[in-house]
C-alpha positions in Angstrom: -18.5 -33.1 -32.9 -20.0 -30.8 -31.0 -16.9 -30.3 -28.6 -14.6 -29.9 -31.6 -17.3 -26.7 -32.8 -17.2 -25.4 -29.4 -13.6 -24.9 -29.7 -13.5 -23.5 -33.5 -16.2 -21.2 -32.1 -13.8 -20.1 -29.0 -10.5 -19.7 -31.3 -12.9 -17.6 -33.8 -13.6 -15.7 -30.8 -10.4 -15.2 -29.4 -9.3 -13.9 -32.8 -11.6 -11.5 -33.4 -10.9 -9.9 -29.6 -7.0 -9.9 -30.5 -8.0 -7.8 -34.1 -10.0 -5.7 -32.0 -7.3 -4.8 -29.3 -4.7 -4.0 -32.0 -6.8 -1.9 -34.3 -8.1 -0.1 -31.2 -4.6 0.5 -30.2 -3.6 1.1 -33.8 -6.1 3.8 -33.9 -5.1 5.6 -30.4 -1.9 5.8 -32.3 -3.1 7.6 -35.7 -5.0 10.0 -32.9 -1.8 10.9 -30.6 0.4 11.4 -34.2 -2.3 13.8 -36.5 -4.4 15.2 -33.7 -2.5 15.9 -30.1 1.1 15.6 -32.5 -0.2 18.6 -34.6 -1.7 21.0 -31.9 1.6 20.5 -30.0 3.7 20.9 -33.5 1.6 24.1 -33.7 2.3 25.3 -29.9 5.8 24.6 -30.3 5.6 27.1 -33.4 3.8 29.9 -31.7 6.7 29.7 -28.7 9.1 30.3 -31.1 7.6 32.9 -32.5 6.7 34.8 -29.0 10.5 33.7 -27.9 11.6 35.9 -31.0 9.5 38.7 -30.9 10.0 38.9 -26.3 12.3 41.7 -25.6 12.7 40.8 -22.2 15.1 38.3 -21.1 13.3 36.6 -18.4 10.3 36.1 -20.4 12.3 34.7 -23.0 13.9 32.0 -20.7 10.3 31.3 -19.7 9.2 31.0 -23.5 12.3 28.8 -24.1 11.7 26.5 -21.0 7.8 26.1 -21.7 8.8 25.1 -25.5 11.5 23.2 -24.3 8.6 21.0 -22.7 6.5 20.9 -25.0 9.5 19.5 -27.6 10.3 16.3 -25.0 6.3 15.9 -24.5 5.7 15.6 -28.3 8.9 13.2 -28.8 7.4 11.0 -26.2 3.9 11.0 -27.6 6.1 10.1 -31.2 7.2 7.0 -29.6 4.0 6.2 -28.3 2.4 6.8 -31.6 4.5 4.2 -33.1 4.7 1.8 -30.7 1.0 1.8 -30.8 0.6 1.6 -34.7 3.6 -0.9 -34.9 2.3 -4.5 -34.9 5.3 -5.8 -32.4 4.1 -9.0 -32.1 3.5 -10.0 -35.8 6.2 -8.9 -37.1 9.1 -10.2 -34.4 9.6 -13.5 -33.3 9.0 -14.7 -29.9 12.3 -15.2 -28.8 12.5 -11.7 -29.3 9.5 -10.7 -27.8 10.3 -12.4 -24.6 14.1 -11.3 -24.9 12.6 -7.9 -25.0 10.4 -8.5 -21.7 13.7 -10.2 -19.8 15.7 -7.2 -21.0 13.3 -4.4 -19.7 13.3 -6.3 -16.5 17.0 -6.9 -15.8 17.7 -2.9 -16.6 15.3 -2.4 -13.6 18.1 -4.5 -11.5 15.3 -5.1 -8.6 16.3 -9.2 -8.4 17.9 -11.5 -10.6 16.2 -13.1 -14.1 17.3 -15.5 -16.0 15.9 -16.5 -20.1 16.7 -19.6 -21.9 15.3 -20.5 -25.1 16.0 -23.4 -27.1 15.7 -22.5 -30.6 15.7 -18.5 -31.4 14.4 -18.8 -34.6 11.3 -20.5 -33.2 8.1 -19.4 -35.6 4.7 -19.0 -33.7 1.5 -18.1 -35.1 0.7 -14.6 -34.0 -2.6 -15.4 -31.6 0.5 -17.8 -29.6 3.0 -15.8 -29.6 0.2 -12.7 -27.9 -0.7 -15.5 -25.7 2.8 -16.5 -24.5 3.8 -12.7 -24.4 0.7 -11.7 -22.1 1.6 -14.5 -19.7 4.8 -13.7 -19.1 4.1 -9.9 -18.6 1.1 -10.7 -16.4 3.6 -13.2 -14.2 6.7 -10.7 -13.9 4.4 -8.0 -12.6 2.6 -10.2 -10.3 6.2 -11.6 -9.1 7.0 -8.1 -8.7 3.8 -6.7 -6.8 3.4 -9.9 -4.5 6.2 -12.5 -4.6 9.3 -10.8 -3.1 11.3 -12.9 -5.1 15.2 -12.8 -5.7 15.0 -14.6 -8.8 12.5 -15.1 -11.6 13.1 -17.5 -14.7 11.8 -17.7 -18.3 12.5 -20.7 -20.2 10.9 -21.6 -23.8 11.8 -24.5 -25.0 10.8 -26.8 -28.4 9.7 -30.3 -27.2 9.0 -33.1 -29.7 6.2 -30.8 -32.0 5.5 -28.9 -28.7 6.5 -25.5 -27.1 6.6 -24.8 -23.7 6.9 -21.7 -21.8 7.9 -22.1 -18.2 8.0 -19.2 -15.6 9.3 -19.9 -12.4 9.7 -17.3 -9.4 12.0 -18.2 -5.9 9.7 -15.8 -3.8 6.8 -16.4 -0.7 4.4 -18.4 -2.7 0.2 -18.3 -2.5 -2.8 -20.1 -1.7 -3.8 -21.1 -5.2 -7.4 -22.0 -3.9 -7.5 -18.0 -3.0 -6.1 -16.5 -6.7 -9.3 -15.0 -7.7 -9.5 -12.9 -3.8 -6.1 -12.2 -4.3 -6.7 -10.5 -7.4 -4.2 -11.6 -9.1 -5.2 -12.1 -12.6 -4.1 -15.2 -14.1 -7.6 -16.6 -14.7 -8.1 -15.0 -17.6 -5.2 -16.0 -19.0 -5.5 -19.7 -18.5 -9.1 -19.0 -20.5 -6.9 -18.3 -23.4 -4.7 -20.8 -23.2 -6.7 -23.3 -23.2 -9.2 -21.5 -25.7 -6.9 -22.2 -28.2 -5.8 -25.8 -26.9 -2.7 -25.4 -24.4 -2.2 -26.8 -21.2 -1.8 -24.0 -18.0 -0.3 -25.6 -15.4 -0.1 -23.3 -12.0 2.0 -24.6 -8.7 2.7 -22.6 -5.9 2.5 -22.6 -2.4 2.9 -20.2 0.8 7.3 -19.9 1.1 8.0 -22.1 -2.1 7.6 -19.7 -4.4 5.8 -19.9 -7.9 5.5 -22.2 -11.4 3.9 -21.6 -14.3 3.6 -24.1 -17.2 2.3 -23.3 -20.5 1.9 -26.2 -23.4 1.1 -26.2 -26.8 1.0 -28.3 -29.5 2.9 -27.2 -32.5 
C-alpha cells in the first residue's frame, strides 16, 4: 500500500514539473512575440522612416543594412515565439516526434542514423511521449559529444501491450560505474523513467559502443 502511494505521489510529481516546464516555456514565448517582437517591429519602423528622409547615399545603405538585420532577427525570434507557445509534444504523435529528432540529425550528415518504428500511428500519453523524446535527445547529443560513433540507431517498437524505445550507438563505449563523473546526464532520466513505471536498461562498455533500453507498459 504504501509503495503503490509512493509511486502516485512520484507520477503526481512528475506531472506537475512537466506543466511547469511548458507554461514557463509557453510564457518566454508570449514575452519574445508582444515585448522584444514589438520594440523590434517599432525599430524596424523608425529605419524606414530615417532610410526615407537620409539624403545621403551611404547613410542610406547603412540604414537599409541595419533594418535589414533587424527584419531576419525578428523572423527568428517569430519562430522562436511559436515554437515555444506550440505544445509539440501534445499535439503530434511520437513517431513523429522522434522522426523529427532522426531527421534533424541526418541533415547534419556527421555519421550515419537509422529509425524504425513499428506502428506510426502509435498513441502515447503525453508525460511518455516527453519522456521517450528527452531520452532520445539526451542520448544523440551524448553520442555526439563523447561516443565518436559512425552509426546511431532509434528503434520504437509495440511489444505485446508494451513499447519500447531502443537507442543504440557503434562508438568507444564507457565505464558505466563512472556516468555520474563523466557528466553525462542520464541519471536523471532513468529517475523518470522509472517514476512513472518503465524499465531503463543502460549497457555499454570501453570500444563496444552504447545501448539504451527503455520499457513501458501500455
Amino acid at each position: 500500500m504504501l509503495l503503490h502511494q509512493k509511486s502516485a505521489h512520484q507520477k503526481e510529481l512528475l506531472t506537475t514539473q512537466v506543466e511547469i516546464q511548458e507554461q514557463t516555456m509557453q510564457h518566454i514565448g508570449r514575452e519574445i512575440h508582444d515585448n522584444i517582437g514589438q520594440k523590434l517591429t517599432l525599430a524596424s519602423l523608425y529605419m524606414q522612416q530615417l532610410a526615407f528622409e537620409s539624403k545621403s547615399p551611404k547613410i542610406k545603405d547603412n540604414i537599409e543594412n541595419i533594418n535589414n538585420i533587424i527584419n531576419q532577427s525578428l523572423e527568428e525570434l517569430r519562430e522562436l515565439s511559436k515554437s515555444l507557445t506550440d505544445n509539440i509534444i501534445e499535439t503530434s504523435s511520437i513517431y513523429k516526434l522522434l522522426n523529427t529528432e532522426y531527421l534533424k540529425i541526418n541533415e547534419l550528415k556527421i555519421f550515419k542514423i537509422d529509425f524504425n518504428c513499428t506502428n506510426k500511428k502509435l498513441a502515447l500519453p503525453y508525460q511518455l511521449k516527453t519522456i521517450l523524446v528527452r531520452i532520445t535527445q539526451e542520448f544523440i547529443q551524448n553520442s555526439i559529444k563523447h561516443s565518436r560513433c559512425k552509426l546511431i540507431t532509434i528503434e520504437l517498437e509495440e511489444l505485446e501491450n508494451k513499447i519500447m524505445l531502443t537507442l543504440v550507438d557503434d562508438g568507444i563505449g564507457f565505464d558505466i560505474s563512472k556516468i555520474h563523473a563523466n557528466g553525462i546526464g542520464i541519471s536523471n532520466m532513468k529517475k523518470r523513467t522509472e517514476m512513472l513505471g518503465g524499465n531503463f536498461d543502460l549497457k555499454s562498455n570501453p570500444k563496444t559502443g552504447t545501448q539504451l533500453s527503455i520499457t513501458f507498459s501500455l
